[in-house]
N, C-alpha and C positions, 0 to 999 in steps of 0.2 A: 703341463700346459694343455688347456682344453683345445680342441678344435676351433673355435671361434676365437679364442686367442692369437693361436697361430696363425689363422687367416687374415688377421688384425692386421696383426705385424707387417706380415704379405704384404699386405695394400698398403699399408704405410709406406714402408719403405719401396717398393716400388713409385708409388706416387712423389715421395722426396728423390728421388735419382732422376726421377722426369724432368723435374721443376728443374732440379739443377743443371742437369744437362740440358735442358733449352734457356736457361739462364733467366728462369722465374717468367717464363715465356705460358702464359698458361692455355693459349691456344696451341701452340707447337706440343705444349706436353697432353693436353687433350688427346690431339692427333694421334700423339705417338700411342695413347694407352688406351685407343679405341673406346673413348667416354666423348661427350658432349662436354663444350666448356662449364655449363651449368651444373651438370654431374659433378666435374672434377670441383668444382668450386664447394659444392655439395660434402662430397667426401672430405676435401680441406678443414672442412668445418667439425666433419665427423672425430677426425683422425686430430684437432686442431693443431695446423697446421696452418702456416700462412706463407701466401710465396713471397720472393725476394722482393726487397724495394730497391733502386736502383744505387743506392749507394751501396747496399749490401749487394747487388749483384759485382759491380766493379768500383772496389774502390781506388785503385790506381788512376783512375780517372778524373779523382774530385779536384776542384782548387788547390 
């Protein structure tokens, strides 16, 4: 695994544990990973990634 790999990864998965824990909240997970929302949306795109939509956030909740 090169270096830039591993880094990769990093960010990824940190960026997905955000999303989730603020429940596809992409300002709260911003916040939490010290980036601008535009960044973080930025990196989403890099890494592609896309945060939750609200049925995938709860769906215990639908009709």
């Amino acid at each position: 695994v090169t270096l830039r790999e591993a880094r990769d990864n990093v960010e990824r998965n940190l960026i997905s544990h955000a999303i989730d824990r603020h429940n596809g909240n992409i300002v709260k997970a911003a916040e939490e990973l010290g980036v601008s929302r535009p960044t973080l949306y930025d990196l989403l795109k890099k890494h592609n990634l896309t945060p939750l939509t609200s049925t995938e956030k709860a769906p215990d909740m639908l009709p």
